[in-house]
C-alpha positions as CSV (number, residue, x, y, z in Angstrom):
1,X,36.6,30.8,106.9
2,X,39.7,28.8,106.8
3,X,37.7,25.5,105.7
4,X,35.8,27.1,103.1
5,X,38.9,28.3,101.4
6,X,39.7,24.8,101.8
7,X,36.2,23.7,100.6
8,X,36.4,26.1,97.5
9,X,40.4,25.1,96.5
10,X,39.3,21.0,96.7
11,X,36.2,22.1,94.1
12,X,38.5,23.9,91.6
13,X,41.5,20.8,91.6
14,X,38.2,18.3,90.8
15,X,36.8,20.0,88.0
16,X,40.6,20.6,86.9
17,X,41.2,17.0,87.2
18,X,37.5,16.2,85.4
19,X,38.7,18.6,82.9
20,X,41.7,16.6,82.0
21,X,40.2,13.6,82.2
22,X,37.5,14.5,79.5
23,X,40.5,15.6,77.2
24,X,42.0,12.7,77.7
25,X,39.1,10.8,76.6
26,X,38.4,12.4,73.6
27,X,42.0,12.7,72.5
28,X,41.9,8.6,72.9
29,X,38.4,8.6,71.0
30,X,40.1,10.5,68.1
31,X,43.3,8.8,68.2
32,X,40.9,5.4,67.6
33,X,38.8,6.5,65.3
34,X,41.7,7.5,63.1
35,X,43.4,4.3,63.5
36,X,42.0,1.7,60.4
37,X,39.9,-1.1,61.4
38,X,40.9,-4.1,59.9
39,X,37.8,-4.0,57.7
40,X,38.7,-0.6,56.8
41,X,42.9,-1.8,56.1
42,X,40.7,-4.4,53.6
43,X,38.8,-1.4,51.9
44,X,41.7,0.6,51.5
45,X,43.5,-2.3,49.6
46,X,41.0,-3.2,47.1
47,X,40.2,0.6,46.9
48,X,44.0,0.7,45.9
49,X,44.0,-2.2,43.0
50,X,40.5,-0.8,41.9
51,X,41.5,2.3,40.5
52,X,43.7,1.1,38.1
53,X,41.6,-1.9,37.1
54,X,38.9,1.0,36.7
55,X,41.7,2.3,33.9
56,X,41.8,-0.4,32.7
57,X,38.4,-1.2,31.8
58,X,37.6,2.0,30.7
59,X,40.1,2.0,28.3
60,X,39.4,-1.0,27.2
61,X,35.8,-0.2,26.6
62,X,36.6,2.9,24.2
63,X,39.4,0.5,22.6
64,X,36.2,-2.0,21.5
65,X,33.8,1.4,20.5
66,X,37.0,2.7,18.5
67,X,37.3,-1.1,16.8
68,X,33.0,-1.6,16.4
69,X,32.4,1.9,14.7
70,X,35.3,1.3,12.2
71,X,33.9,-2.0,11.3
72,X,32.4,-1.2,7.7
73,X,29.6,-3.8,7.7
74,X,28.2,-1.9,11.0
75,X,28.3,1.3,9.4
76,X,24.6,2.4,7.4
77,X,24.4,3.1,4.0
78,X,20.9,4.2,3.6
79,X,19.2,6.4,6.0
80,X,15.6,5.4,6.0
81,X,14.8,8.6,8.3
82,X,16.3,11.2,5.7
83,X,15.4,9.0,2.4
84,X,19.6,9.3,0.9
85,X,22.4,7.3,0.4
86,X,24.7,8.1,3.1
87,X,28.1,9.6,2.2
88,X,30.5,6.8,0.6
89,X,34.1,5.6,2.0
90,X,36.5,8.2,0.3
91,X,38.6,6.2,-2.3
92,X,42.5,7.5,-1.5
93,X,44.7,9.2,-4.4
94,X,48.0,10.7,-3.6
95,X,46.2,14.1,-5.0
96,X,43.0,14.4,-2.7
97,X,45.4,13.4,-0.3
98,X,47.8,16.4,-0.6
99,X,44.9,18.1,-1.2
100,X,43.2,17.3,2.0
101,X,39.8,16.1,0.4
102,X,40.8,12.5,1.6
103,X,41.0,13.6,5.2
104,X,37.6,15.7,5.0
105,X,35.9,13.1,2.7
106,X,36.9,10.7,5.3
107,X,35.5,13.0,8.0
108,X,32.2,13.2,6.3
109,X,31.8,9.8,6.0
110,X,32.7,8.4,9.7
111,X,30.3,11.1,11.2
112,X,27.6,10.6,8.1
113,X,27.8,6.6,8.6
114,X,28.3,6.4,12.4
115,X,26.3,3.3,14.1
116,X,23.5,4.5,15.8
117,X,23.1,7.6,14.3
118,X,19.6,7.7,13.4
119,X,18.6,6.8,17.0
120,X,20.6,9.9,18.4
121,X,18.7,11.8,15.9
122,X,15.5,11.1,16.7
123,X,16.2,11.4,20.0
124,X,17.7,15.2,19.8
125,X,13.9,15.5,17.7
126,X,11.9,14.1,20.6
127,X,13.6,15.9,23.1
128,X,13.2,19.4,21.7
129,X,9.0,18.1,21.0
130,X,9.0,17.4,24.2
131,X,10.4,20.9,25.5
132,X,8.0,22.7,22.7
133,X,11.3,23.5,21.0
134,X,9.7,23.6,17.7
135,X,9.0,26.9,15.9
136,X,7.9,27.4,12.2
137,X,10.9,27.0,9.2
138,X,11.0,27.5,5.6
139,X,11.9,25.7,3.0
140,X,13.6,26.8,-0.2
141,X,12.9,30.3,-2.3
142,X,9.3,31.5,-2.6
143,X,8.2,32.1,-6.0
144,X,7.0,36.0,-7.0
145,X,3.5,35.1,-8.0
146,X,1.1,37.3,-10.5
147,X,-1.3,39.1,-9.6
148,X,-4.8,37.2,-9.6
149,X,-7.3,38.8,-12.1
150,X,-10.8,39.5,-11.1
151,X,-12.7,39.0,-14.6
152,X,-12.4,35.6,-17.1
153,X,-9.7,35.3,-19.2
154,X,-10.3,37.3,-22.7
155,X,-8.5,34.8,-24.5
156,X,-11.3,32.7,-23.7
157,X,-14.8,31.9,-24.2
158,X,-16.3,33.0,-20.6
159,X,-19.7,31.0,-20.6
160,X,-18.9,28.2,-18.5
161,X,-21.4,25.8,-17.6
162,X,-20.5,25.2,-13.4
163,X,-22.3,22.6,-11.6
164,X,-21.3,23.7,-8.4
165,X,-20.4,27.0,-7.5
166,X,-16.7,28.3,-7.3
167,X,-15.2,28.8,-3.8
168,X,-15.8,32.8,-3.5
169,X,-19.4,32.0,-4.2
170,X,-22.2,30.9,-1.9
171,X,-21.9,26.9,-2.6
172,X,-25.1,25.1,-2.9
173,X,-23.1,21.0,-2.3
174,X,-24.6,19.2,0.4
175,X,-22.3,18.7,2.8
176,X,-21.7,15.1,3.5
177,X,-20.0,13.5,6.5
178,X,-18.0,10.2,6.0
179,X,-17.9,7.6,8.5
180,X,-16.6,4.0,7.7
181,X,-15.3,0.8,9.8
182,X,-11.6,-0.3,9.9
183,X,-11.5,-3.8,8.6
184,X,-7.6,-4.3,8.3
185,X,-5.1,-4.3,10.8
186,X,-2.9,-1.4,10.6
187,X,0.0,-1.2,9.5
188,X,3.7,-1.6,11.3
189,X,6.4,1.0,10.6
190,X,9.0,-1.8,9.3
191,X,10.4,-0.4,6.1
192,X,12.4,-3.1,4.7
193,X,11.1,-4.1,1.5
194,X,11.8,-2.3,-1.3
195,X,9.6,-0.9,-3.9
196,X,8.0,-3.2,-6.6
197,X,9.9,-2.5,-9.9
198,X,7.1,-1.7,-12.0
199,X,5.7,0.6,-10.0
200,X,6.9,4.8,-10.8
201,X,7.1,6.9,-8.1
202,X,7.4,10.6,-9.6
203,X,7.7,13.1,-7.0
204,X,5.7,16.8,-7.9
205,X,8.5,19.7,-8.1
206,X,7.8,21.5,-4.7
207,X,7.8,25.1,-4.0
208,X,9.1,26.2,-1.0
209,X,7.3,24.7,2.2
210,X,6.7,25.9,5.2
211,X,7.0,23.3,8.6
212,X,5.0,24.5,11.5
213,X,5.1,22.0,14.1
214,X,5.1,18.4,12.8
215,X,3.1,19.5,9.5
216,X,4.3,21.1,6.3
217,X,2.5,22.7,3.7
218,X,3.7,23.9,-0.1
219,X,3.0,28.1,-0.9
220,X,1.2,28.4,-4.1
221,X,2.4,30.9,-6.3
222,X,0.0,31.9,-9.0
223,X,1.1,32.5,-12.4
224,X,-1.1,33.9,-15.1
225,X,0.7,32.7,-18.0
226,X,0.4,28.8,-17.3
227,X,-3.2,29.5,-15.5
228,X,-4.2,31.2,-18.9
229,X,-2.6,27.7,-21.0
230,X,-4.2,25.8,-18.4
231,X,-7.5,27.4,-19.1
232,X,-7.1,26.6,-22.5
233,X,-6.0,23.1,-22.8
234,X,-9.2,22.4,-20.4
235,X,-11.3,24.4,-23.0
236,X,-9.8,22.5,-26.4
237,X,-11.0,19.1,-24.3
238,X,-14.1,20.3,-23.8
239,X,-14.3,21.7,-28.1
240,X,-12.7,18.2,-29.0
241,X,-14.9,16.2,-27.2
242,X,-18.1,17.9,-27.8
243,X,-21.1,15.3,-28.7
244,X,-19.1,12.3,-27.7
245,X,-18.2,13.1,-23.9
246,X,-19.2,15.0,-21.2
247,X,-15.7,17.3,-20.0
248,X,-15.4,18.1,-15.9
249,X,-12.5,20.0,-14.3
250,X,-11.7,19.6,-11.2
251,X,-8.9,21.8,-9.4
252,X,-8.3,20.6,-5.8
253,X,-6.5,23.3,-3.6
254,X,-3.2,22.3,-1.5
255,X,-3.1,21.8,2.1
256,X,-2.3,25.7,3.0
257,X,-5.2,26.8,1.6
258,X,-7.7,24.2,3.8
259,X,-6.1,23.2,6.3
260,X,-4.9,27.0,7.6
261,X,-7.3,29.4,8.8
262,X,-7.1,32.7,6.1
263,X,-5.6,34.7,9.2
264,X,-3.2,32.4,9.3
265,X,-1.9,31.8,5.8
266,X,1.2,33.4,5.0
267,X,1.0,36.2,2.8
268,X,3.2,35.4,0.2
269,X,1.1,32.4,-0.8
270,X,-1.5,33.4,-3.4
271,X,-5.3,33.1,-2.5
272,X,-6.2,29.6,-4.0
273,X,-10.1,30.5,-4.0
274,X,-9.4,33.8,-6.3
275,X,-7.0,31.4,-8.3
276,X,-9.9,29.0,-8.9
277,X,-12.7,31.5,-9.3
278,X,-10.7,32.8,-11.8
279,X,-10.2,29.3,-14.0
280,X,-13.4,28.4,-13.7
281,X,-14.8,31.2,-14.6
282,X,-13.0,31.1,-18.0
283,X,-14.1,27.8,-18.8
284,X,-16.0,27.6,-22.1
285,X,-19.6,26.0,-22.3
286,X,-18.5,22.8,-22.8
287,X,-16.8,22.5,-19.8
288,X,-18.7,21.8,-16.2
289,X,-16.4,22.6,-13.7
290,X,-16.4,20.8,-9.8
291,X,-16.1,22.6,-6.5
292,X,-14.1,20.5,-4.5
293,X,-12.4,23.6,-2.6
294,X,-15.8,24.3,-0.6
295,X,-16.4,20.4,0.2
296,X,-12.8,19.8,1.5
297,X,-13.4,23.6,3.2
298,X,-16.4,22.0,5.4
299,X,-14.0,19.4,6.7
300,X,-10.8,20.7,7.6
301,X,-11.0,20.2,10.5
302,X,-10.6,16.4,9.7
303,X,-7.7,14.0,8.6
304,X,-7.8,15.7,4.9
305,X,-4.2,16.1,3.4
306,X,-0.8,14.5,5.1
307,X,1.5,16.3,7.0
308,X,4.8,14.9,5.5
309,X,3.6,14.9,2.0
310,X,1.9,17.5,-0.5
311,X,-1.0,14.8,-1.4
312,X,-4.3,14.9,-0.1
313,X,-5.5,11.7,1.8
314,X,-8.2,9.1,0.9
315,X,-10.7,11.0,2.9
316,X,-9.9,14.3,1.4
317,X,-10.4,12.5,-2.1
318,X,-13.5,10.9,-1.2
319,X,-15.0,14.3,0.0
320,X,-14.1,15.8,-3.9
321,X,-15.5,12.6,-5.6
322,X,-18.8,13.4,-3.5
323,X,-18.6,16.4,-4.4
324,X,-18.7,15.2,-8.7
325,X,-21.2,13.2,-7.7
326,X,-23.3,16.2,-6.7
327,X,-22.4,17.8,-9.8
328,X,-23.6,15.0,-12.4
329,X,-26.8,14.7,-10.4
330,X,-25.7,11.5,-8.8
331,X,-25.5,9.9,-5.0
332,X,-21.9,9.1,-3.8
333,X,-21.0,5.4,-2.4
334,X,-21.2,5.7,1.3
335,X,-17.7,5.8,3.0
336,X,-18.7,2.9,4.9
337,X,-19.6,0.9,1.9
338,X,-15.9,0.4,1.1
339,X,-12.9,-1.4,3.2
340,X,-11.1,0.1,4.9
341,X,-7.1,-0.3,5.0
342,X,-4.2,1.5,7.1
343,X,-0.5,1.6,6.5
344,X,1.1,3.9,9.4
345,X,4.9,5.1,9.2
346,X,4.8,7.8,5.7
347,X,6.8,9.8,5.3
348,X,6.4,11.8,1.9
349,X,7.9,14.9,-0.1
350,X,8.0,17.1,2.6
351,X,10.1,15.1,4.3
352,X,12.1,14.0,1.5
353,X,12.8,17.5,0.3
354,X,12.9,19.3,3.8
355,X,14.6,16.4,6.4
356,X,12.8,17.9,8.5
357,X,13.3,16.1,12.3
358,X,9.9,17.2,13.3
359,X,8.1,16.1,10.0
360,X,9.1,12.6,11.4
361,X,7.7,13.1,14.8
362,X,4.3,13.7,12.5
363,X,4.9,10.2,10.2
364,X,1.5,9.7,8.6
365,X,-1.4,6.9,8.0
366,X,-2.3,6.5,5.1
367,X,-5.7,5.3,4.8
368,X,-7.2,3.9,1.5
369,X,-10.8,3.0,1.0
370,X,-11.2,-0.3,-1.5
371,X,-14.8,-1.0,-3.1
372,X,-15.9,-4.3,-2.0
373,X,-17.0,-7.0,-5.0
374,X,-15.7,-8.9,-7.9
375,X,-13.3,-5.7,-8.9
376,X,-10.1,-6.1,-10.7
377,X,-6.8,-3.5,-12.1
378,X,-4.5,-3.5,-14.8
379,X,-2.2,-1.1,-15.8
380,X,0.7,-0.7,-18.4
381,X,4.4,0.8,-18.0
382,X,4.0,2.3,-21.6
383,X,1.1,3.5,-23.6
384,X,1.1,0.7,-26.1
385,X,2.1,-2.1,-23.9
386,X,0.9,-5.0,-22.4
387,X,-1.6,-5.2,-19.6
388,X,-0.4,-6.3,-16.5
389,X,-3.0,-7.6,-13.3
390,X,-2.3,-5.9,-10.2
391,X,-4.3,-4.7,-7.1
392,X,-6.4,-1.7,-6.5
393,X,-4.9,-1.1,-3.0
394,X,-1.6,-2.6,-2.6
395,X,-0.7,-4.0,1.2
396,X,2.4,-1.4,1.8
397,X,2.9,-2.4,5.1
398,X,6.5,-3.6,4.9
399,X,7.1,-0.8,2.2
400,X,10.1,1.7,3.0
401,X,8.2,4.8,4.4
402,X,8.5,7.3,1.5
403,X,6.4,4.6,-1.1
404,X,3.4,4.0,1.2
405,X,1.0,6.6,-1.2
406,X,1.9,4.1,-3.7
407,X,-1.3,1.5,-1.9
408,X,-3.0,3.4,-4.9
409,X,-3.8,2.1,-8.4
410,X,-0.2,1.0,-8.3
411,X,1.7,4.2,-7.9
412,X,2.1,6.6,-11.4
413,X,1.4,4.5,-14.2
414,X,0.8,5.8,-18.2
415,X,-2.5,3.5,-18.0
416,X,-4.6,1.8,-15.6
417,X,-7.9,0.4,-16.4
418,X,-10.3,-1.0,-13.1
419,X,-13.3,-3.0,-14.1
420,X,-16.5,-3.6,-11.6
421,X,-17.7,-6.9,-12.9
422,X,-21.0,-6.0,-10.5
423,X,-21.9,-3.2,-12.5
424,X,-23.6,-4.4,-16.1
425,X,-24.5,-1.1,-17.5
426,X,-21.4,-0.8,-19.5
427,X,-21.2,3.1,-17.6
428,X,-17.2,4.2,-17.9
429,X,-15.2,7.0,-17.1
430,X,-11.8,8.3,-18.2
431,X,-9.9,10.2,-14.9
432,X,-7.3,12.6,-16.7
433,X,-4.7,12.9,-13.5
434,X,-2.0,13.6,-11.9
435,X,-0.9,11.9,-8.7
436,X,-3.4,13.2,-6.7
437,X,-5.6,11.3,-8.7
438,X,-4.3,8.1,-7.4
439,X,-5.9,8.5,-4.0
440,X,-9.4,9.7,-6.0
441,X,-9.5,7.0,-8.4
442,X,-10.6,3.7,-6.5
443,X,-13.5,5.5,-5.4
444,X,-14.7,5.8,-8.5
445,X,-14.9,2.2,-9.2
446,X,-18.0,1.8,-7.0
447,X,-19.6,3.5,-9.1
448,X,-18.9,2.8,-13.1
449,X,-18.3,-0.6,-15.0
450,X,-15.0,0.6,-16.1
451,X,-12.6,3.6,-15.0
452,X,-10.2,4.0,-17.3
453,X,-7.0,6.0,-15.7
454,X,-4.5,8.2,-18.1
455,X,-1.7,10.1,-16.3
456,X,-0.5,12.8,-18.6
457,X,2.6,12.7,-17.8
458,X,3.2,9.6,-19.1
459,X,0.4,8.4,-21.9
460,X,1.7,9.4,-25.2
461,X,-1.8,8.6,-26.8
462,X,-4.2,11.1,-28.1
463,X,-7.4,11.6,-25.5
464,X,-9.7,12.3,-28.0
465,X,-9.4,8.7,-29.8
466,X,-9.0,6.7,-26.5
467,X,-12.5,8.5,-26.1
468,X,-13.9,7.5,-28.9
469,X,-12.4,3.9,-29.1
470,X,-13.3,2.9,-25.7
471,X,-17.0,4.2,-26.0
472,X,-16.6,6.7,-23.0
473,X,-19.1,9.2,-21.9
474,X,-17.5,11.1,-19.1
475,X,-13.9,12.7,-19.1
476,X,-12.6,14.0,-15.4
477,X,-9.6,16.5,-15.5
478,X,-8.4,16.5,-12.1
479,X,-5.4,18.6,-11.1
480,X,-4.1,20.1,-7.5
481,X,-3.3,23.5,-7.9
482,X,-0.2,23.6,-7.6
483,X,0.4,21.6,-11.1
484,X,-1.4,24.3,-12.5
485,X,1.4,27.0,-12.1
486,X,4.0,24.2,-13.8
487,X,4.4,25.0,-17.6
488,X,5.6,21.3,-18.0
489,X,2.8,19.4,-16.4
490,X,0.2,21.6,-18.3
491,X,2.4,21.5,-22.0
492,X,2.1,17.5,-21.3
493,X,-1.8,18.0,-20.7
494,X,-1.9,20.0,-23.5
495,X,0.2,17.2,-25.9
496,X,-2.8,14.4,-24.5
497,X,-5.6,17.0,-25.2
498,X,-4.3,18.0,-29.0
């Protein structure tokens, strides 16, 4: 008993003792790993001189962004992206000063003019495309339209003589598919160079427009007064004109009215087809009217109108001029018998009048189809001026992105005569247009010795005697719909017709 008391006490003092001794140990391990190696004494004094040098640096950095984005020559002028003049550096008077308009002038300008800016822009735009931030916005008042009547105009002679059926009707067009080979590089969205002088570049009075997604489109508002002067003025052309030239009309309907699906039109934009049906039918017999509504309708699911701008595009046009071929009894040029050229980076009126960031992310093509041959263009600045040699298609690659429609029959002009030296049966044409007429025009070139172009609203000469002075035997009215609810564009129409 007495040695394994003894036994049991000697077990208990050595694990005591290992006890201690383990203690020990890790109290030593501690006490050394607390204690700074000298590579850690090193870190700890260029962690000590870096902290202030960091200060430094940053300090110095926003110093030099303070200095760069006050440097005037750095700051824009122009914004390309939203087509302005960006705001100007406030000129200081001791009044705006007490007043406080220096301070928020000046406010306005450093955040309007700040380097870079555009680039943060887009970027906030391609972010939120990205996340599928993009809903549907409106644009400015819509207009209270008229109610659409369902029987001709009385104040009209209802007989009209219609080639082609209106759009509520069955249609009986051949439906024709284009296809054609790029032959030209396209183009690079560089937008540097400046507009040619000569050339106008007269922007349509919008409506409000409604952006869904990266495409806009203009409501139509349908008012019976102009539509009523409208008919008319067509009419008196066709009276006027009677036994010397054959009169067409041609309405082409906007982009809502093709390129969305009736479910999904909004409401408060009139029906375009009832609007049409109703012109035509209050056309007179001297008038053959051309249903370029249905042709477009059979291909909208294609590239038809832009989605920054209210124009159609060169494909659109080309459907509508097969379409008046069909209607005189003729065979269109084949899409593929004309070269083709591309100018990417448009952005048009929708843009221009909306600044819409998403209408950029949508920046257009524009495609225009020239007619191969010996075929050349003038045009004049003024009625009665000289001629002046230009191209039918412009190259608008370097152009600043609002003027690339302007490929076309160089841009608006009072007068522009093409001339297919191929074609030797003296044939001609007279396209009464507005700028959707531009797009339209070219195409017909492939298909008459001369094609003589008068924009209303700029020809101050009389239709009628151009007519008879220039031995023409087809006259082609061609309006979008939407300058047929504007009492200027048709009282100018009307000042060319009398």
């Amino acid at each position: 008993m007495k040695h394994a008391r003894r036994w049991k006490k000697g077990k208990k003092q050595k694990l005591q003792l290992s006890a201690r001794l383990d203690r020990q140990l890790k109290a030593n391990e501690e006490k050394r790993a607390a204690e700074p190696t000298p590579e850690d004494a090193s870190a700890a004094k260029a962690t000590k001189w870096m902290h202030p040098v960091r200060v430094v640096l940053l300090t110095l950095l926003f110093a030099a962004v303070s200095v760069v984005v006050w440097i005037l020559p750095l700051r824009p002028t122009h914004s390309d992206f939203e087509q302005r003049d960006l705001a100007a550096f406030p000129a200081w008077s001791m009044e705006t000063m007490l007043s406080g308009e220096y301070f928020d002038d000046m406010s306005l300008w450093f955040s309007d003019t700040f380097p870079g800016r555009e680039t943060w822009v887009n970027l906030s735009a391609a972010i939120r495309h990205c996340f599928g931030l993009r809903g549907e916005t409106i644009h400015g008042n819509i207009q209270q339209a008229d109610t659409i009547p369902s029987a001709p105009s009385t104040t009209t002679t209802a007989s009209s003589t219609t080639t082609s059926s209106s759009a509520t009707t069955t249609t009986t067009t051949t439906t024709t598919t284009a296809t054609a080979t790029t032959t030209t590089s396209t183009g690079t969205t560089t937008t540097t160079t400046t507009v040619d002088k000569d050339i106008q570049n007269q922007n349509q009075n919008l409506g409000a427009i409604l952006v869904r997604g990266d495409m806009a489109f203009e409501y139509y508002a349908f008012v019976r007064s102009t539509a009523d002067k409208y008919i008319n003025v067509i009419n008196d052309a066709g009276n006027r004109l009677k036994g010397t030239a054959t009169v067409y009309d041609m309405l082409v309907p906007t982009s809502i009215d093709v390129m969305l699906p009736a479910s999904e039109r909004p409401s408060a934009s009139s029906d375009q087809g009832a609007a049409i049906a109703y012109m035509y039918g209050s056309m007179n017999g001297n008038v053959k009217t051309v249903d370029a509504r249905s042709a477009l309708l059979a291909h909208n699911k294609e590239y038809l109108y832009f989605h920054t701008d209210h124009h159609w595009t060169a494909l659109g046009a080309y459907y509508a001029y097969d379409a008046f071929m069909q209607a005189q009894g003729k065979t269109a040029t084949p899409l593929a018998d004309y070269k083709q050229h591309a100018f990417d980076g448009f952005l048009g009126s929708f843009y221009a009048d909306t600044k819409d960031t998403d209408l950029k992310l949508g920046a257009d093509t524009v495609y225009a189809y020239e007619p191969f041959g010996n075929v050349t263009m003038t045009y004049r600045k003024d009625t009665n001026g000289a001629e002046n040699p230009y191209k039918v298609i412009t190259d608008v690659t370097n152009w600043s992105a609002r003027y690339k429609y302007n490929t076309f029959i160089a841009g608006d002009q009072p007068l522009v005569t093409i001339t297919n030296h191929d074609i030797k049966d003296n044939s001609s044409i007279v396209l009464v247009k507005e700028s959707f007429g531009n797009a339209f025009a070219p195409l017909l070139a492939s298909q008459y010795h001369k094609v003589y172009v008068l924009d209303y609203r700029y020809y101050t000469g009389g239709l009628q005697d151009f007519v008879k002075s220039h031995n023409v035997s087809t006259v082609l009215f061609l309006n979008n719909m939407s300058a047929t609810r504007n009492s200027y564009l048709v009282g100018k129409m009307d000042d060319l017709v009398r």
